[in-house]
C-alpha positions in Angstrom: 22.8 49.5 -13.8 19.0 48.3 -14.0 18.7 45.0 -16.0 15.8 45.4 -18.7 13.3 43.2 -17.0 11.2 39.6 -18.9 8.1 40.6 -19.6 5.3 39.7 -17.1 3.8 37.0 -19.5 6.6 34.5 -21.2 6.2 32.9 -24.3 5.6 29.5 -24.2 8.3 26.6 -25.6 7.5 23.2 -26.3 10.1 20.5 -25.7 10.0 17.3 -27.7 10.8 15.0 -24.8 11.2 12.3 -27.0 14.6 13.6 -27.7 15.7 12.6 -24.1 13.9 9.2 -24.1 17.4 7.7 -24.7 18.3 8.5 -21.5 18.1 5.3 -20.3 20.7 4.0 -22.3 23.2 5.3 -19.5 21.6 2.1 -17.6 23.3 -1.4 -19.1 22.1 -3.2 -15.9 19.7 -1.7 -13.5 16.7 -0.5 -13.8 17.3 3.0 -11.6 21.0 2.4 -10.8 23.5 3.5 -13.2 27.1 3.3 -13.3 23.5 44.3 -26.0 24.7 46.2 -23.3 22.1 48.9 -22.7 22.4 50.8 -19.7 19.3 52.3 -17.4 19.5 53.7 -14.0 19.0 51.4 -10.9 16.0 49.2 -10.2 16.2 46.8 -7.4 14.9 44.0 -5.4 15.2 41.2 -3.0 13.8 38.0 -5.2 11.3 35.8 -4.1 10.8 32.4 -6.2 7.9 30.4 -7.6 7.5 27.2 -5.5 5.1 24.3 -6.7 5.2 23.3 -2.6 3.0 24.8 0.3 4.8 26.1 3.1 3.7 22.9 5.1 5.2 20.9 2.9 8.6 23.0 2.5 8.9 22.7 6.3 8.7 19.3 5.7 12.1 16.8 5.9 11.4 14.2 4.5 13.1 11.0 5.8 15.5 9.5 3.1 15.0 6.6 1.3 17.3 3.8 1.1 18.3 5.7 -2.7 19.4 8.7 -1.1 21.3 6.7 1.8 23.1 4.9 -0.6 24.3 8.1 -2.5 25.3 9.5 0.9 27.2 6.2 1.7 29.3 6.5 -1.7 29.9 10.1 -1.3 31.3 9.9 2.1 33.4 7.3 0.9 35.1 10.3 -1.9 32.7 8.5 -4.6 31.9 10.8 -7.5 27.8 10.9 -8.0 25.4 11.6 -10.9 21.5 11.8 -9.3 18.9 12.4 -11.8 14.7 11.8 -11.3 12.0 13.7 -12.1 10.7 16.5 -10.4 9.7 16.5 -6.8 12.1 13.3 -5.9 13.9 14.9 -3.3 16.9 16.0 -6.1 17.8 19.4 -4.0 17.5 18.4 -0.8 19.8 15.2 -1.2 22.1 17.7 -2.7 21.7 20.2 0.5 22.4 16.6 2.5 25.7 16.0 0.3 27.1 19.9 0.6 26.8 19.3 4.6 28.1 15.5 4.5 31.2 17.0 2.1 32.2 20.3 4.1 32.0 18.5 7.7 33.4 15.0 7.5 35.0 14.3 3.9 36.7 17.9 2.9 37.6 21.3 4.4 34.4 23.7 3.8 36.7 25.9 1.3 37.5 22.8 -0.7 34.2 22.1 -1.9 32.1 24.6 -4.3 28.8 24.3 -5.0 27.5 25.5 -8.4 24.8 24.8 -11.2 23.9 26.0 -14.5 21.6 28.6 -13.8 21.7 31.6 -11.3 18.1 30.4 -9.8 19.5 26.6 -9.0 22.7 28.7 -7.9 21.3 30.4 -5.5 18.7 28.1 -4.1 22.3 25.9 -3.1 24.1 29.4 -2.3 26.6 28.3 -4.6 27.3 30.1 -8.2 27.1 29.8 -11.4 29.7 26.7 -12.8 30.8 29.2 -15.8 31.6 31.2 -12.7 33.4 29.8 -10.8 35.2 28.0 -13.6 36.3 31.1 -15.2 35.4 30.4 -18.6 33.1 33.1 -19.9 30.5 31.9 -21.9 32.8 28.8 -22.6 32.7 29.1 -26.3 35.9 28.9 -26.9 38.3 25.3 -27.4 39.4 24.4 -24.0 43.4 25.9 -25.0 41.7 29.0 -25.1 39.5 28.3 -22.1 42.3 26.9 -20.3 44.7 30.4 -21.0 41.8 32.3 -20.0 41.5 30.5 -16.3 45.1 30.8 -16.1 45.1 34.9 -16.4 42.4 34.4 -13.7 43.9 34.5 -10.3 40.9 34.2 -8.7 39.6 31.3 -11.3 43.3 29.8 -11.0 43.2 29.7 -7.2 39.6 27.9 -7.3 40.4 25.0 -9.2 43.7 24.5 -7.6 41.7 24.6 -4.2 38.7 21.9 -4.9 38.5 18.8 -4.0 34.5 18.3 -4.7 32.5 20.0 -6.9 28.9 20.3 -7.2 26.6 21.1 -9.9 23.3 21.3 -9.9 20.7 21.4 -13.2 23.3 19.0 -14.9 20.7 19.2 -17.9 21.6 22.6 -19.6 24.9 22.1 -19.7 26.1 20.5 -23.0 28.7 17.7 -23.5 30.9 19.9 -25.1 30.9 21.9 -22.3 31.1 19.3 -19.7 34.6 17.8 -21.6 36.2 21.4 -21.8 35.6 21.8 -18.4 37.0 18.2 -17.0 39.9 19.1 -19.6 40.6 22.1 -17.4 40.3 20.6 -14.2 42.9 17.9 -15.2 45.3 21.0 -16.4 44.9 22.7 -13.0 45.6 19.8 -11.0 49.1 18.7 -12.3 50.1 16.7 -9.0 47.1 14.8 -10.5 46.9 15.0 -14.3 45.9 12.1 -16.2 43.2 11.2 -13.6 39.4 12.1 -14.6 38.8 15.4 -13.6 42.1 16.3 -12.0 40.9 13.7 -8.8 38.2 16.1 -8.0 35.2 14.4 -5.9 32.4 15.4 -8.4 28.7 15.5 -7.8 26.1 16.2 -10.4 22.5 16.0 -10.2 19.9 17.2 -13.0 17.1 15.8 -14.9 17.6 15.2 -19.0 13.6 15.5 -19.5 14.6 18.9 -18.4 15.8 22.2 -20.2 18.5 21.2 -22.3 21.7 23.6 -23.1 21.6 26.0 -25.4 23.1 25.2 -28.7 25.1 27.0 -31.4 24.5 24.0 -34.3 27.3 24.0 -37.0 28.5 21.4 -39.8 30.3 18.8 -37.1 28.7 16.4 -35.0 27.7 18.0 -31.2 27.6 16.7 -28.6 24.8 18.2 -27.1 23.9 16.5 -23.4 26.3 15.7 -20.7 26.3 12.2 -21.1 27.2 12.3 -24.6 30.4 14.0 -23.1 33.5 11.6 -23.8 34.2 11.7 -20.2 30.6 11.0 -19.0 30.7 7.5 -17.6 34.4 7.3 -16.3 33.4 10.4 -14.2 31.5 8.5 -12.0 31.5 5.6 -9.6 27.2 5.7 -9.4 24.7 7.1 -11.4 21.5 6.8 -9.5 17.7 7.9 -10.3 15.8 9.2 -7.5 11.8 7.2 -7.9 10.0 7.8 -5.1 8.3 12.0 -5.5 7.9 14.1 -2.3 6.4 16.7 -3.9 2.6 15.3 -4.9 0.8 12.2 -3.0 -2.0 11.7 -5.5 -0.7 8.5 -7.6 -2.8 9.5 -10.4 -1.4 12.9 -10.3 2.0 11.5 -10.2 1.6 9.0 -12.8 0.0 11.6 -15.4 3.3 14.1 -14.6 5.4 11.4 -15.6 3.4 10.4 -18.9 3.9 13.8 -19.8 7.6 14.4 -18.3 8.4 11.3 -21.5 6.3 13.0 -23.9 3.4 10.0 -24.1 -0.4 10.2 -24.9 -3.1 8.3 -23.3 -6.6 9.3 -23.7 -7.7 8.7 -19.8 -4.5 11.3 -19.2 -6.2 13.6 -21.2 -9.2 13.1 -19.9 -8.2 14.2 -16.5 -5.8 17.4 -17.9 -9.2 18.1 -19.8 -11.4 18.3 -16.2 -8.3 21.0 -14.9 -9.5 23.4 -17.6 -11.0 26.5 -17.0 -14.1 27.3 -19.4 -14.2 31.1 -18.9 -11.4 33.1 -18.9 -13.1 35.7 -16.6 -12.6 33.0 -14.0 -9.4 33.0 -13.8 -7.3 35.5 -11.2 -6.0 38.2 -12.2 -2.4 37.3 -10.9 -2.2 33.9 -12.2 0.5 34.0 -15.3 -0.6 33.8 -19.0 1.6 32.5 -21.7 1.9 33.2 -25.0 3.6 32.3 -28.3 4.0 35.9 -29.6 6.2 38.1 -27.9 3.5 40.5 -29.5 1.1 39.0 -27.2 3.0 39.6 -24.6 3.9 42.9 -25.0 -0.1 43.6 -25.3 -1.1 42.4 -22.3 1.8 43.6 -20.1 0.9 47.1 -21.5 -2.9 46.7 -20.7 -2.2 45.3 -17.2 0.1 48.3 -16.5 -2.4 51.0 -17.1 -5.1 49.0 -15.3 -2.9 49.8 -12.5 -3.7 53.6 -12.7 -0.4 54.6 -11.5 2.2 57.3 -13.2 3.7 55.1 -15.6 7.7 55.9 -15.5 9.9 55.2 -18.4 13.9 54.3 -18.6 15.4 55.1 -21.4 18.2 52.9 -22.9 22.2 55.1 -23.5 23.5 53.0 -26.0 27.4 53.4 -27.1 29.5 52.1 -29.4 30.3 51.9 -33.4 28.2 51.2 -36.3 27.3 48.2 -36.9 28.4 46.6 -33.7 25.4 49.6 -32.4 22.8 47.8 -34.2 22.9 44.6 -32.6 21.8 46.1 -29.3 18.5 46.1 -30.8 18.4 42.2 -31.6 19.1 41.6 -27.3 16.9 40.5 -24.5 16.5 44.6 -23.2 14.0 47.1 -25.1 14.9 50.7 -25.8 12.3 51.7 -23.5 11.3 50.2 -20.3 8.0 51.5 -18.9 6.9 51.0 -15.3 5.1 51.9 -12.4 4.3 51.2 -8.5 2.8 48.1 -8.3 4.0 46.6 -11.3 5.2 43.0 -11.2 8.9 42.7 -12.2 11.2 40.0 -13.7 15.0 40.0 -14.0 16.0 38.2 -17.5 19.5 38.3 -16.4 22.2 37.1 -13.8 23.7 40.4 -11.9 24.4 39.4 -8.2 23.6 35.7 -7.6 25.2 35.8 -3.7 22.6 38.6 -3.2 20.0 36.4 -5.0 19.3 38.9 -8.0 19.0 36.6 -10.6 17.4 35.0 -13.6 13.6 34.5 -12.9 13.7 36.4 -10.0 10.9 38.9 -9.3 9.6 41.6 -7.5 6.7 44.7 -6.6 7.7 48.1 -7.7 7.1 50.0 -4.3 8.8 53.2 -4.7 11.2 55.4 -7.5 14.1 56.8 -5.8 14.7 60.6 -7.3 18.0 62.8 -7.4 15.8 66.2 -7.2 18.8 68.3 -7.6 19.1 67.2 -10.5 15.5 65.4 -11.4 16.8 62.2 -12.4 15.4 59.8 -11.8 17.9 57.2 -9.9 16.4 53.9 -9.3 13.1 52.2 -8.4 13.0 50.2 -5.3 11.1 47.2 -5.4 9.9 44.2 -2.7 8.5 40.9 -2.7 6.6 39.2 -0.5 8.9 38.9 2.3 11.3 41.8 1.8 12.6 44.9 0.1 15.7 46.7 -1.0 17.2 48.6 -3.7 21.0 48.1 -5.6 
C-alpha cells in the first residue's frame, strides 16, 4: 500500500533548549568525559537524504581524534559507551568505526545489532529501528506486558537471546521510560545472566540531548522523559564521552554561533551575523529551496499552488477506509488525507516507516516520474518515483 506522503513544506517546531541545558549534570568530574490505516494503491521510490555536507567533504575520512580513540579503546575492551556532541562531531562515523571494531574482533557479526530511534538514522547505520528489533510495538505498555509480548515473538525472542552488543543511534528521542523497560527486557531474556545491567549485553549509545526529544504521552505521575533520567542510565555504562571537536564546518565563527543556538542563548553580535544570512526578497530565493510554515493551512496552500505550476495531469488516490463507527472516525484525526493529489514531477515525502532495509523511510523523498496503469481494468496501480541517483517502484 502507498503511504500518504508529508507535505512538501513542514511546519515549523520550536524547541526550548533550555530544557536540555541540564545535560551536563551527567558530568560530576570532567568537563567532556562522563562516566489511521488508510489504504491507496502503490507509489514508490528509492530515497535520497538531505545532507548538510558537500560530496567532497562526505568522501572525506577524517582522522580520529584522541576522543574517538579512546572510545574505540574501551569498546574493544567489551566497555559499554554513551557518545553525545553536537552536530557535525564525527557522532556517525565513530559509530560506523565501532559496528566494524565490534563484528571483526570483539563479537560474531550476528551478535551485534545495530539500531536507532528513527528509520532515517536506521538506515544511514543499515541497522533498524530499536522498537524493531526489540519487539515491543510502540512500547506503551509496562514492561510485563512488553516482556509477554517479546516472548510470543520468536523472531524478537531469538534476537535478544543472540546479542551481545547493541547499538543505538539518536539516543535522544527515546524516553527514560522507554530505555528502563527495554534494559528490564534484556535482563529477562538473558537468564544465564540476570541481575547484571542489561542482561551483560555490550551496549553502545550515541545521540545528542539538544536534539529531538521523545515523544511524550504526559499523565498525573512523574516521567521520566530523557534517557538519562532512566534509573538505569549511569550504571549502564563504563564512559560517557562528548565528542568537541566539529568536522562538519571550519569557519569558527560559524561554529561558535551553531552552538550558541544548539543551548538556546542570545548574543546580539550572533544576531547580527544570522541577520546578514537573510534574504530581503522573496523572489530571490530558488524555487526548490524548502519553506516552512506554522499552519498546516499554509502548507497545504503552497503545496497546491506548486503542483499546478507544474502543468501536469494532476492524479488523485483516493483513501478505502474500513472499520466500525466510531473507531472510523479517527482515521480522519491521522497523519494521511482522504485524498492525495499528485503528478509527474512532483516532489514526494514518506511520513512513515514501511521498509527501512530497502531505505523507504521517514523523511525520505523522491520525483514522481511515471504512474503505473492496470488498463484492463483502468486502475490506476502505483506511481513510480526516482531521486537523484535512482528509481524504482514497491
Amino acid at each position: 500500500m502507498m503511504m500518504r506522503f508529508l507535505r512538501l513544506v513542514l511546519p515549523s517546531r520550536l524547541l526550548s533548549l533550555n530544557r536540555f541545558l541540564g545535560f551536563n549534570r551527567l558530568s560530576p568530574s570532567h568537563s567532556h568525559i562522563i562516566k489511521k490505516n488508510h489504504n491507496y494503491r502503490n507509489c514508490s521510490f528509492q530515497p535520497r537524504y538531505f545532507s548538510n555536507k558537500s560530496s567532497s567533504e562526505q568522501l572525506e575520512t577524517p582522522k580520529l581524534t584522541k576522543q574517538q580513540k579512546l572510545v574505540l579503546e574501551e569498546v574493544s575492551k567489551g566497555k559499554s559507551v554513551f557518545i553525545t556532541g553536537s552536530g557535525g562531531t564525527g557522532k556517525t562515523f565513530l559509530l560506523k568505526q565501532i559496528v566494524n571494531l565490534l563484528k571483526q574482533e570483539v563479537h560474531k557479526p550476528d551478535e551485534v545489532f545495530v539500531t536507532a530511534s528513527t528509520g532515517v538514522a536506521a538506515c544511514a547505520l543499515n541497522g533498524q529501528t530499536l522498537h524493531s528489533f526489540a519487539g515491543i510495538g510502540l512500547g506503551e505498555d509496562d514492561e510485563d506486558e512488553l516482556l509477554g509480548r517479546v516472548c510470543k515473538n520468536k523472531l524478537a525472542s531469538q534476537r535478544w537471546k543472540q546479542v551481545k552488543a547493541l547499538v543505538i543511534d539518536e539516543i535522544s528521542m527515546i524516553s527514560g521510560e522507554l530505555f528502563d523497560k527495554i534494559e528490564y527486557i534484556a535482563q529477562m531474556c538473558k537468564p544465564k545472566r540476570r541481575g547484571e545491567i542489561w542482561g551483560g549485553i555490550q551496549l553502545i549509545v550515541s545521540g545528542d540531548f539538544f536534539q529531538l526529544p521523545p515523544i511524550i504521552k504526559y499523565s498525573n505521575g512523574e516521567v521520566k522523559e530523557f534517557a538519562f533520567e532512566a534509573d538505569c542510565w549511569n550504571e549502564s555504562f563504563d564512559l560517557q564521552i562528548e565528542l568537541t571537536r566539529v568536522f562538519r564546518q571550519s569557519d569558527s565563527q560559524f561554529i561558535e554561533l551553531l552552538q550558541w543556538i544548539r543551548k538556546g542563548y542570545r548574543d546580539a553580535n550572533m544576531l547580527k551575523l544570522l541577520d546578514k544570512c537573510c534574504l530581503n526578497e522573496l523572489a530571490n530565493v530558488p524555487s526548490d529551496v524548502p519553506r516552512l510554515f506554522p499552519r498546516n493551512e499554509d502548507v497545504k496552500r503552497l503545496n497546491n499552488e506548486k503542483l499546478k505550476n507544474l502543468g501536469q495531469e494532476i492524479v488523485s488516490y483516493r483513501a478505502v477506509d474500513r472499520g466500525v463507527n466510531p473507531w472510523r472516525n479517527q482515521l480522519q484525526q491521522g497523519i494521511a488525507p482522504d485524498v492525495l493529489e499528485i503528478c509527474l514531477g512532483a516532489r514526494v515525502m514518506l511520513i512513515k516507516n514501511k521498509d527501512v532495509e530497502a531505505g523507504l523511510v521517514n523523511g525520505a523523498v523522491g520525483t514522481v516520474i511515471g504512474f503505473d496503469r492496470d488498463y484492463a481494468s483502468k486502475v490506476l496501480k502505483k506511481s513510480v518515483c526516482r531521486t537523484n541517483t535512482s528509481e524504482g517502484s514497491i
